[in-house]
Backbone atoms as SQL, in Angstrom:
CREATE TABLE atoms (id INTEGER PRIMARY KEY, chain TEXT, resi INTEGER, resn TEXT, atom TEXT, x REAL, y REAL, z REAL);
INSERT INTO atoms VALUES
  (1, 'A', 1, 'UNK', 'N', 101.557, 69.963, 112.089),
  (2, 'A', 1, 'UNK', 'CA', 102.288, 71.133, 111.683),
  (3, 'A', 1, 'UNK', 'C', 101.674, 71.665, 110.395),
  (4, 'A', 2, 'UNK', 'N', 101.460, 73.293, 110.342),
  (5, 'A', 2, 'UNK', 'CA', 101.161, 73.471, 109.399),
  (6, 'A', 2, 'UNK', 'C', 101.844, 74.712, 108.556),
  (7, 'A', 3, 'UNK', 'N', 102.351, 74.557, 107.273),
  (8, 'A', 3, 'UNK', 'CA', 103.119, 75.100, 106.419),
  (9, 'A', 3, 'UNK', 'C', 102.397, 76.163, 105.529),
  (10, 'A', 4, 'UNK', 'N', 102.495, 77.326, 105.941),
  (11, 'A', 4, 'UNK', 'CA', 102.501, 78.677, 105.214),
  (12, 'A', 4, 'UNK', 'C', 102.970, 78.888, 104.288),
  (13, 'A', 5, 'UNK', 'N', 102.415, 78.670, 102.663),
  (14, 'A', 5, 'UNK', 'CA', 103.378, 79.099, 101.316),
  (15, 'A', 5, 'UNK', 'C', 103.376, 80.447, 100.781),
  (16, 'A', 6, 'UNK', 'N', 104.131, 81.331, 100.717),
  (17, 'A', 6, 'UNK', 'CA', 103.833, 82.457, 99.696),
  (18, 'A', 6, 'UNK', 'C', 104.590, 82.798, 98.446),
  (19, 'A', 7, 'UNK', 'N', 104.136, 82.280, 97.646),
  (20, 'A', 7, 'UNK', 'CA', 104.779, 82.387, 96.180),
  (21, 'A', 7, 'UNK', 'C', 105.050, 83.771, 95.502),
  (22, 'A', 8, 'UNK', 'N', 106.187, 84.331, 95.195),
  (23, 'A', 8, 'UNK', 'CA', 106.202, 85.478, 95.082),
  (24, 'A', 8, 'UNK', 'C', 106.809, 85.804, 93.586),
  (25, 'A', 9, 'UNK', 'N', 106.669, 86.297, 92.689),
  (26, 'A', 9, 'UNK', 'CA', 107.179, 86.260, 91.204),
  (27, 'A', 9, 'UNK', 'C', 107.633, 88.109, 91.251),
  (28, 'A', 10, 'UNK', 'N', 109.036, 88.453, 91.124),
  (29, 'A', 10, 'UNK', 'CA', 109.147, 90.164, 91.551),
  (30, 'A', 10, 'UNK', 'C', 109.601, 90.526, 90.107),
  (31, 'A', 11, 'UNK', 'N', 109.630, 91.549, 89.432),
  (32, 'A', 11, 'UNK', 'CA', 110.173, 92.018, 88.334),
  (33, 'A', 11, 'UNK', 'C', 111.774, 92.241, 88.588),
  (34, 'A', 12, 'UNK', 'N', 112.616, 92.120, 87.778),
  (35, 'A', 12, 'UNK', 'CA', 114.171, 92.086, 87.981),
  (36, 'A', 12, 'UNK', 'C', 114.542, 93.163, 88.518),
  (37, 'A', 13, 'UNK', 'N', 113.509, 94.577, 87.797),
  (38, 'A', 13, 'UNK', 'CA', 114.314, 95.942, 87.899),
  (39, 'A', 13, 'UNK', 'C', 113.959, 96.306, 89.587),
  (40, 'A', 14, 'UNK', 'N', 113.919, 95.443, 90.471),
  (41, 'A', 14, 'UNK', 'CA', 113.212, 96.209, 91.815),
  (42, 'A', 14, 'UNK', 'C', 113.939, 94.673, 92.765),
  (43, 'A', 15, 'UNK', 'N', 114.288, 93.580, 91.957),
  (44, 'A', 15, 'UNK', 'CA', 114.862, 92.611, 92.814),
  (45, 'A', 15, 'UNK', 'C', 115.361, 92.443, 93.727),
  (46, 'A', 16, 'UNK', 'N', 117.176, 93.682, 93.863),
  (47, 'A', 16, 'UNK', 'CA', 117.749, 93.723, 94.839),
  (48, 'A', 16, 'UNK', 'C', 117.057, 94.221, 96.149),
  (49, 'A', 17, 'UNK', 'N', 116.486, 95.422, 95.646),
  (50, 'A', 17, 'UNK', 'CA', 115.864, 96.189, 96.817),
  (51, 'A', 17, 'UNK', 'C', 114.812, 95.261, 97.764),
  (52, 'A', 18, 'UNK', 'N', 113.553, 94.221, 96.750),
  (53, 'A', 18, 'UNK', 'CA', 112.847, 93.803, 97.249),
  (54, 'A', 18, 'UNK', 'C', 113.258, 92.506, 97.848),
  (55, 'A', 19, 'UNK', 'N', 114.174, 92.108, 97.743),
  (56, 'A', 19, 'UNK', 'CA', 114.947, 90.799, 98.341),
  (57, 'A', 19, 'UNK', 'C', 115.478, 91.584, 99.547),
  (58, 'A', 20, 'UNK', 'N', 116.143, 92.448, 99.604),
  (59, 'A', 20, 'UNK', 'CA', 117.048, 92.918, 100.860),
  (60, 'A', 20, 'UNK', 'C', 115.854, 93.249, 101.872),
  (61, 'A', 21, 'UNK', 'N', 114.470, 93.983, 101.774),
  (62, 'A', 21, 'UNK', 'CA', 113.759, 94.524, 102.376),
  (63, 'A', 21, 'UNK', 'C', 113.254, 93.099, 102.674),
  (64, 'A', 22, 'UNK', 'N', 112.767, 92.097, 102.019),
  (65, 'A', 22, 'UNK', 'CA', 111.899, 91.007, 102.623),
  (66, 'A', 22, 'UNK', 'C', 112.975, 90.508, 103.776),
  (67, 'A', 23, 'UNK', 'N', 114.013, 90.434, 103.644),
  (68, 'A', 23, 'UNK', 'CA', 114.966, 89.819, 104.113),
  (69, 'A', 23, 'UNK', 'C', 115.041, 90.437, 105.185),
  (70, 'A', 24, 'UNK', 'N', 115.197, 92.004, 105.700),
  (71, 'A', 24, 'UNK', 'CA', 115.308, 92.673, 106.845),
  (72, 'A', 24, 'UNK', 'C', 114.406, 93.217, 107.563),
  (73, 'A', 25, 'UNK', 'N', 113.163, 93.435, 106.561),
  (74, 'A', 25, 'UNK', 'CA', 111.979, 93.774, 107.807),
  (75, 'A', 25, 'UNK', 'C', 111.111, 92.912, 107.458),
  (76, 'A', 26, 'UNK', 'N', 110.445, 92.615, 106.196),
  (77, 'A', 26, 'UNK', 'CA', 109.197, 91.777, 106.112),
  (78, 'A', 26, 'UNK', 'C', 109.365, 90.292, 106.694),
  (79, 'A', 27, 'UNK', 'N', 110.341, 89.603, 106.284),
  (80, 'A', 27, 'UNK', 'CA', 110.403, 88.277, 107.355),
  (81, 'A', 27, 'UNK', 'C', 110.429, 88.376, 108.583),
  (82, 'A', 28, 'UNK', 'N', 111.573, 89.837, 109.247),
  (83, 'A', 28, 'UNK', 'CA', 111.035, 89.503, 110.377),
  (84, 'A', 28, 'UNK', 'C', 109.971, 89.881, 111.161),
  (85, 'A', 29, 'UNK', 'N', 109.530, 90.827, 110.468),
  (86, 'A', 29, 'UNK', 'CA', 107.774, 91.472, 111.200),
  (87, 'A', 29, 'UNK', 'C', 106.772, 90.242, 111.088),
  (88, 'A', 30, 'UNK', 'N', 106.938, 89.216, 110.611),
  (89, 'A', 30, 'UNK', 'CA', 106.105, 87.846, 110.158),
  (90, 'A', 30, 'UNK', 'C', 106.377, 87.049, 111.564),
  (91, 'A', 31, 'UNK', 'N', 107.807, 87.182, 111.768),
  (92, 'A', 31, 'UNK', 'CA', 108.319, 86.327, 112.510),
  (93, 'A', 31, 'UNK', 'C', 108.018, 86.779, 113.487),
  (94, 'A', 32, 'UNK', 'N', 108.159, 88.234, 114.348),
  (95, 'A', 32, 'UNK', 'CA', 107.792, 88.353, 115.586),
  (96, 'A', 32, 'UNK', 'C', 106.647, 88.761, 115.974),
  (97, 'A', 33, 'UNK', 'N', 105.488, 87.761, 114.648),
  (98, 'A', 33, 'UNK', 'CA', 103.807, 88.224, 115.342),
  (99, 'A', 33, 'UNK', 'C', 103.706, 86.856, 116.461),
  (100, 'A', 34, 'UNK', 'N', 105.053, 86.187, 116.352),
  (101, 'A', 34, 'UNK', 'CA', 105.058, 84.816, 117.452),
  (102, 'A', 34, 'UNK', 'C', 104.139, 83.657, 117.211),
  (103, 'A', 35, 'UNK', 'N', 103.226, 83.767, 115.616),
  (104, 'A', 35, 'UNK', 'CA', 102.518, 82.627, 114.932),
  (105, 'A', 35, 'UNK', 'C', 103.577, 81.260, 114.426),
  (106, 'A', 36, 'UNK', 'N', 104.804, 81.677, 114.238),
  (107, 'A', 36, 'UNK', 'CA', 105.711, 80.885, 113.089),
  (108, 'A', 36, 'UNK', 'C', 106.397, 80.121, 114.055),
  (109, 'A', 37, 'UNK', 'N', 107.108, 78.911, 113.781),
  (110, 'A', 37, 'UNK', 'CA', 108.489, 78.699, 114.746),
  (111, 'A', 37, 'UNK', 'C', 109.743, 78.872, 113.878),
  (112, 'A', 38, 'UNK', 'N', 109.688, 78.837, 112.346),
  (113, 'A', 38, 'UNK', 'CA', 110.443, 78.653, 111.761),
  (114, 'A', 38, 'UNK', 'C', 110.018, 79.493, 110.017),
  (115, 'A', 39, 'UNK', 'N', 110.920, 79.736, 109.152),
  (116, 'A', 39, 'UNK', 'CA', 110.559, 79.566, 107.629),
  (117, 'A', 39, 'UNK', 'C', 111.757, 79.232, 106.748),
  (118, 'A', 40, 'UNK', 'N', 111.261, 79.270, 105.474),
  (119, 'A', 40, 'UNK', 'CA', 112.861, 78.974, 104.934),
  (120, 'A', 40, 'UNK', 'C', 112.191, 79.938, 103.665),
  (121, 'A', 41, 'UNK', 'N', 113.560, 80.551, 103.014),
  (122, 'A', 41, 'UNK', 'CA', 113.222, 81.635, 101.662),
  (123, 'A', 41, 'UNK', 'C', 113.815, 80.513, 100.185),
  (124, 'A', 42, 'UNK', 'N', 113.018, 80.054, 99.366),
  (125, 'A', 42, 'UNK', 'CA', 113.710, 79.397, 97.906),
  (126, 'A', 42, 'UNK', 'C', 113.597, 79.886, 97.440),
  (127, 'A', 43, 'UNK', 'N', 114.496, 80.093, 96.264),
  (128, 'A', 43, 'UNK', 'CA', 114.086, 80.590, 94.567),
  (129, 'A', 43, 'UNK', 'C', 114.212, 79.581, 94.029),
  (130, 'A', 44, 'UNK', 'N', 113.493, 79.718, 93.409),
  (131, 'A', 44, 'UNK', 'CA', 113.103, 78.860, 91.928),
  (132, 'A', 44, 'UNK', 'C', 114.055, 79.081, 90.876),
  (133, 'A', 45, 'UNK', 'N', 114.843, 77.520, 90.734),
  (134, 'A', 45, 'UNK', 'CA', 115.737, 77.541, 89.841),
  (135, 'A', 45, 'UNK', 'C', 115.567, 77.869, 88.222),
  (136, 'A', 46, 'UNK', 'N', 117.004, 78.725, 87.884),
  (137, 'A', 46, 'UNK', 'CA', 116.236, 79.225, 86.727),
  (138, 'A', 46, 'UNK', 'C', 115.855, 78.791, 85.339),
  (139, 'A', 47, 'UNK', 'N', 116.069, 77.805, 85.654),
  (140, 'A', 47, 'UNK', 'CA', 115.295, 76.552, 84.065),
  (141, 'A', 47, 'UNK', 'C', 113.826, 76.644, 84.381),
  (142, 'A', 48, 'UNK', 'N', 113.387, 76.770, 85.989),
  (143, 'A', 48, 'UNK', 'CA', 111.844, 76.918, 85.824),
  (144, 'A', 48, 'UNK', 'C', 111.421, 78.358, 85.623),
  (145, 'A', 49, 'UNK', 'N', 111.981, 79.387, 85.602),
  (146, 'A', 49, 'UNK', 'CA', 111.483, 80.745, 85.438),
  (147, 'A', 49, 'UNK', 'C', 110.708, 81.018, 85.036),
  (148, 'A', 50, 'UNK', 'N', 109.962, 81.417, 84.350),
  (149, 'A', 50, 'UNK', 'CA', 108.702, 82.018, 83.613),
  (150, 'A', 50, 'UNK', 'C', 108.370, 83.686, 82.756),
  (151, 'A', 51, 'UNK', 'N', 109.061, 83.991, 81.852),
  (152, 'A', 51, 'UNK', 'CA', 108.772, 85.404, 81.572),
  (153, 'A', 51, 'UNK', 'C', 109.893, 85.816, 81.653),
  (154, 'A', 52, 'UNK', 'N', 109.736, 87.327, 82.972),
  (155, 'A', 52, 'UNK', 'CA', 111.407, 87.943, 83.442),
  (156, 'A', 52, 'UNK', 'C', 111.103, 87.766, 84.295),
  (157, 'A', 53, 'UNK', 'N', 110.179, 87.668, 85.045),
  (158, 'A', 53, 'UNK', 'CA', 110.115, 87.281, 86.836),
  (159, 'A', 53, 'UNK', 'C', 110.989, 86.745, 87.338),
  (160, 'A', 54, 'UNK', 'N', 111.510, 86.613, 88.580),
  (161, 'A', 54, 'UNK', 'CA', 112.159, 85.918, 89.454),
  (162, 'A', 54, 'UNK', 'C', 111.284, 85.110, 90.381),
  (163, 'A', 55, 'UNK', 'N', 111.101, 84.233, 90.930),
  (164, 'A', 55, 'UNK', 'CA', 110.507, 83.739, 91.601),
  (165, 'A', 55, 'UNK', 'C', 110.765, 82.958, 92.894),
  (166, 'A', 56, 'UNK', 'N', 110.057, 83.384, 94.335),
  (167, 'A', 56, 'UNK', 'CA', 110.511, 83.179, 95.082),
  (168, 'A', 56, 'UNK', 'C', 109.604, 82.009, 96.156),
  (169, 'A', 57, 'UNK', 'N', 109.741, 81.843, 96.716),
  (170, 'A', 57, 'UNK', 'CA', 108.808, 81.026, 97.645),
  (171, 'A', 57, 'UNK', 'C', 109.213, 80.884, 99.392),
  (172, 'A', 58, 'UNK', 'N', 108.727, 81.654, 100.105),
  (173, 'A', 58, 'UNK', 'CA', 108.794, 81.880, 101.519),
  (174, 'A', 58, 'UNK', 'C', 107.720, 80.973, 102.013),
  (175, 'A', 59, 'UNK', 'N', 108.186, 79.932, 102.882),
  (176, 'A', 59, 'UNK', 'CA', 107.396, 78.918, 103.768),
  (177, 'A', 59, 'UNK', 'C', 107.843, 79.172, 105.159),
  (178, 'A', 60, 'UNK', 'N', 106.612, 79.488, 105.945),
  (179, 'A', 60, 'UNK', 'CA', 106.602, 79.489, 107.367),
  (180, 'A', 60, 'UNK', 'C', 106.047, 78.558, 107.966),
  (181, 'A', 61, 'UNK', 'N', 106.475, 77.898, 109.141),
  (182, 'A', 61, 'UNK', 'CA', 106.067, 76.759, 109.713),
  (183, 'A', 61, 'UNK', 'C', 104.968, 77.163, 110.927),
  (184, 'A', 62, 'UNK', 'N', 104.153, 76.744, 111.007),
  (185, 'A', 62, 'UNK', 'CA', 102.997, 76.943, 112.188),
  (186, 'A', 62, 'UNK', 'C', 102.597, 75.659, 113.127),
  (187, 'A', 63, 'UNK', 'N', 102.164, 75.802, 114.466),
  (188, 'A', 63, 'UNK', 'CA', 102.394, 74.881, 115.107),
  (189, 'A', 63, 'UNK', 'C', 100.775, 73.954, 114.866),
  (190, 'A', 64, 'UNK', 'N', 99.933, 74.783, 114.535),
  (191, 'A', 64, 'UNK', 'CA', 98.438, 74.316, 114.746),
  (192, 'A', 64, 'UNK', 'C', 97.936, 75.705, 113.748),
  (193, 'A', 65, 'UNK', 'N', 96.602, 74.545, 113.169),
  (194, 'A', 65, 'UNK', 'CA', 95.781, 75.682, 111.900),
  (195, 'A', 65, 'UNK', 'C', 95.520, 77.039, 112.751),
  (196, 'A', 66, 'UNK', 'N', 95.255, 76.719, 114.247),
  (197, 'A', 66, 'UNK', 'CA', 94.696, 77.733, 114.788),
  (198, 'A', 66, 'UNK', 'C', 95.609, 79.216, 115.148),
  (199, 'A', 67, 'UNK', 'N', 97.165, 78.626, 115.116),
  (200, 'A', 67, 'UNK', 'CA', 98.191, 79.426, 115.392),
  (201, 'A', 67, 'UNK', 'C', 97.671, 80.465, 113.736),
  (202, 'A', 68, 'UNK', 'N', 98.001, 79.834, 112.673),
  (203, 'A', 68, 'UNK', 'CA', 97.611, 80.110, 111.464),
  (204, 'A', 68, 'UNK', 'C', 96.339, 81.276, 111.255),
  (205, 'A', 69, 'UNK', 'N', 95.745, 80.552, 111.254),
  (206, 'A', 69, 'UNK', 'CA', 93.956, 81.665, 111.782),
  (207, 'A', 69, 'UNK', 'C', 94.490, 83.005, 112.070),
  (208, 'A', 70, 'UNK', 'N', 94.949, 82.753, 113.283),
  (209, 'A', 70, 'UNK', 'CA', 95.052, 84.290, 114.883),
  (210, 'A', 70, 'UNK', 'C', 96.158, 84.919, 113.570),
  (211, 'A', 71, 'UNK', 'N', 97.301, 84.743, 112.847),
  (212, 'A', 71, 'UNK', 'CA', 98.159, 85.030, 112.649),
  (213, 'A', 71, 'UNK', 'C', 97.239, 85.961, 111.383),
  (214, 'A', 72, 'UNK', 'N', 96.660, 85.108, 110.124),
  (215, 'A', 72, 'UNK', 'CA', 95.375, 85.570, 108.761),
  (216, 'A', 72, 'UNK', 'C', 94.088, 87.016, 110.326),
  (217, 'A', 73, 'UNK', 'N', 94.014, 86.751, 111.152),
  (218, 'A', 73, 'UNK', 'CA', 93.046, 87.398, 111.690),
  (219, 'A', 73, 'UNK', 'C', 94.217, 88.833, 112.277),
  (220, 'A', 74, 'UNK', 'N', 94.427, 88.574, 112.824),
  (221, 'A', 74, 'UNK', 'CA', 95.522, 89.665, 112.956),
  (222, 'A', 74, 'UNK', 'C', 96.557, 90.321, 112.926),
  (223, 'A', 75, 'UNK', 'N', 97.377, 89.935, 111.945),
  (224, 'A', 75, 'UNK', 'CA', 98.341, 90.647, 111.139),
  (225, 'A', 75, 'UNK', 'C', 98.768, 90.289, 109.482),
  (226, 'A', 76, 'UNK', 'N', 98.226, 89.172, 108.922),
  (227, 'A', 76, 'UNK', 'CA', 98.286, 89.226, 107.506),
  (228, 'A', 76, 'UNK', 'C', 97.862, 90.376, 106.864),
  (229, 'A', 77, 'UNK', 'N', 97.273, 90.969, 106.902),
  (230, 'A', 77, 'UNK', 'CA', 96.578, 92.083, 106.151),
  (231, 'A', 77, 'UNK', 'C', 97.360, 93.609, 106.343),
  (232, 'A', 78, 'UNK', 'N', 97.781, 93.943, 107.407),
  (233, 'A', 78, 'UNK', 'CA', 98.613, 94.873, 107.625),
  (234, 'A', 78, 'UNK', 'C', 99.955, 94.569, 106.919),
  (235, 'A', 79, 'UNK', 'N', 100.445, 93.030, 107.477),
  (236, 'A', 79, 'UNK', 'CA', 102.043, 93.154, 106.113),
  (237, 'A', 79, 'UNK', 'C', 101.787, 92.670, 105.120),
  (238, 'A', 80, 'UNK', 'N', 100.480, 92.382, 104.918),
  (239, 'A', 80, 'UNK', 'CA', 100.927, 92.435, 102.523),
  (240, 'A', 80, 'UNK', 'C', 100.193, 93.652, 102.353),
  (241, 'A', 81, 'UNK', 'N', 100.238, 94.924, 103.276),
  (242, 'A', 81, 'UNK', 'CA', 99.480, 96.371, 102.592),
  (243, 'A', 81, 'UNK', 'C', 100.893, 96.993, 102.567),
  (244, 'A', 82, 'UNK', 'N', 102.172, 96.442, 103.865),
  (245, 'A', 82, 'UNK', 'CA', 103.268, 97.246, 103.530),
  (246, 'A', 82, 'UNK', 'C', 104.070, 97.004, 102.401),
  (247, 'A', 83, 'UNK', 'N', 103.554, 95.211, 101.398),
  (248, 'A', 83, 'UNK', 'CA', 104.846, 94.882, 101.001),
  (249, 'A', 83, 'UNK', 'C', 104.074, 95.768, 99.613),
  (250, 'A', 84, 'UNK', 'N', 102.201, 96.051, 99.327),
  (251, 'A', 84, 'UNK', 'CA', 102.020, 96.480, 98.088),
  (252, 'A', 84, 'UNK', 'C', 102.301, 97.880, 98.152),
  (253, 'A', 85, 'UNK', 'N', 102.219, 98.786, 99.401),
  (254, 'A', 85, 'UNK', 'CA', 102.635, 100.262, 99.591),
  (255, 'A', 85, 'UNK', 'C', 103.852, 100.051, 99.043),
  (256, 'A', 86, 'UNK', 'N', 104.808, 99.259, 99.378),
  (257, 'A', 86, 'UNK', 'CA', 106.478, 99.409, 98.779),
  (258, 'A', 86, 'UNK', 'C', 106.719, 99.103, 97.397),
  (259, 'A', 87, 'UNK', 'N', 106.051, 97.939, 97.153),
  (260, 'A', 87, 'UNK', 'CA', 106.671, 96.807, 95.729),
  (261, 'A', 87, 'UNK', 'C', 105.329, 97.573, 94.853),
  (262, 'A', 88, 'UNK', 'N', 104.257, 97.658, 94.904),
  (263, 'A', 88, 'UNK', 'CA', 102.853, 97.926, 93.909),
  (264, 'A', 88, 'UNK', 'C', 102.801, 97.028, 92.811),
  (265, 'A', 89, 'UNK', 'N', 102.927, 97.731, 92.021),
  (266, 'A', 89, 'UNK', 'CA', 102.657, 96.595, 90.594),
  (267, 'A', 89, 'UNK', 'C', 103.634, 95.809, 89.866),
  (268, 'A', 90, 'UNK', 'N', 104.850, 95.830, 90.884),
  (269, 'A', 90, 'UNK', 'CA', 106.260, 95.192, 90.751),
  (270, 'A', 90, 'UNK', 'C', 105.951, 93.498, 90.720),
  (271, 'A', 91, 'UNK', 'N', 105.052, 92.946, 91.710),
  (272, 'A', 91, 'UNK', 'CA', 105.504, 91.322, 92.187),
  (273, 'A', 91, 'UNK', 'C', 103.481, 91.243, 91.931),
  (274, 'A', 92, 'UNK', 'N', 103.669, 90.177, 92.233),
  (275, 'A', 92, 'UNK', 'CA', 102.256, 89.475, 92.086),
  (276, 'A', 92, 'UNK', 'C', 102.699, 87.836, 93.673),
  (277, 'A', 93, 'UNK', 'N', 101.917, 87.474, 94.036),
  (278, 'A', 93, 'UNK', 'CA', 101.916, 86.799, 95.410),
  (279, 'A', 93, 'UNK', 'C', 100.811, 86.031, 95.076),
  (280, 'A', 94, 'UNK', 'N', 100.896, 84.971, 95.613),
  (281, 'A', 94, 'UNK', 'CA', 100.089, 83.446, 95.840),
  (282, 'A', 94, 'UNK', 'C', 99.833, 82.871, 97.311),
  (283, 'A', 95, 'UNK', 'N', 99.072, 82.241, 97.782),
  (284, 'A', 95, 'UNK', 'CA', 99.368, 81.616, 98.934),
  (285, 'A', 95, 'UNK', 'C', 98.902, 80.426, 98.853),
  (286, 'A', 96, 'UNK', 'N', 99.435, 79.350, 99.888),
  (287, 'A', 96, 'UNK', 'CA', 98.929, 77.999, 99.919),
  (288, 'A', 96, 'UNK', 'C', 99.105, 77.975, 101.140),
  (289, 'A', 97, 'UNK', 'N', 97.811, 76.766, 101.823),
  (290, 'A', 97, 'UNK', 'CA', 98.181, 76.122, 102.932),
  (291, 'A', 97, 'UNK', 'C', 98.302, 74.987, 103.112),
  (292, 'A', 98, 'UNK', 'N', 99.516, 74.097, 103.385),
  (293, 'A', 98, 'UNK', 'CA', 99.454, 72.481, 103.640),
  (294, 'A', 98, 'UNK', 'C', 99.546, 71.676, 104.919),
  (295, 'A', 99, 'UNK', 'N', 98.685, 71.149, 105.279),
  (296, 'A', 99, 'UNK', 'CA', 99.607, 70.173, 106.517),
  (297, 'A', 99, 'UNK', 'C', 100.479, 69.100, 106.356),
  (298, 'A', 100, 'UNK', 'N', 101.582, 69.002, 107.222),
  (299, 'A', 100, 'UNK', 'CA', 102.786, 68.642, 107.131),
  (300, 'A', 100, 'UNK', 'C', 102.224, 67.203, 107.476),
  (301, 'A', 101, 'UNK', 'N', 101.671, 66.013, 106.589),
  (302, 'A', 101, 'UNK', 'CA', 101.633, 64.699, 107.177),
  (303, 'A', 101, 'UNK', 'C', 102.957, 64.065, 107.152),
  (304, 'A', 102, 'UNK', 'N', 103.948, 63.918, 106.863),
  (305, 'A', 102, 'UNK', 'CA', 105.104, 62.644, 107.783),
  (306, 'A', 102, 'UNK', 'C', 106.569, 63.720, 106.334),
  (307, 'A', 103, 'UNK', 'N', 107.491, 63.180, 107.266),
  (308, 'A', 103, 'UNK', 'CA', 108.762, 63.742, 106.646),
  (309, 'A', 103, 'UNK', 'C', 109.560, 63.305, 107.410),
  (310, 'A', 104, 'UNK', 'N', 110.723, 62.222, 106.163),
  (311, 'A', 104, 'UNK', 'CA', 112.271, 61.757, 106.427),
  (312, 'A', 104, 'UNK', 'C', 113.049, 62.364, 107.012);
């Protein structure tokens, strides 16, 4: 299994909006490119904050690197052009990739 990270740090004054929008179209346009089986949305508690940012962290679950690949080859690039057309110089984004070796 392999785990999709995207670390997301948004400015306060654009929060609500950009939380409600990830929440109603950008997760699920992620979700129905049919790469994911699953994700989960955290924030980062606020003793770790940093600055004024908020900080968020969206993990999607993938079944195989290769699901991953097809997903970076044909549609990553189209939804982080809608989330910088919307948000611009509001958030700043990270990514990681891990494989899931063993979990309780």
């Amino acid at each position: 299994m392999i785990l999709y990270n995207v670390t997301t740090k948004i400015l306060p004054d654009v929060h609500d909006e950009w939380l409600h929008w990830m929440k109603t179209v950008h997760v699920p346009d992620v979700m129905l490119t049919g790469h994911f089986s699953t994700y989960r949305l955290c924030k980062l508690d606020k003793m770790e904050e940093e600055e004024d940012a908020i900080t968020y962290v969206f993990q999607y679950t993938a079944a195989s690197r290769n699901e991953l690949e097809n997903y970076f080859n044909n549609h990553a690039s189209r939804l982080r052009e809608d989330v910088v057309k919307k948000f611009q110089d509001k958030f700043i984004a990270f990514r990681t990739v891990m494989e899931l070796v063993d979990e309780g």
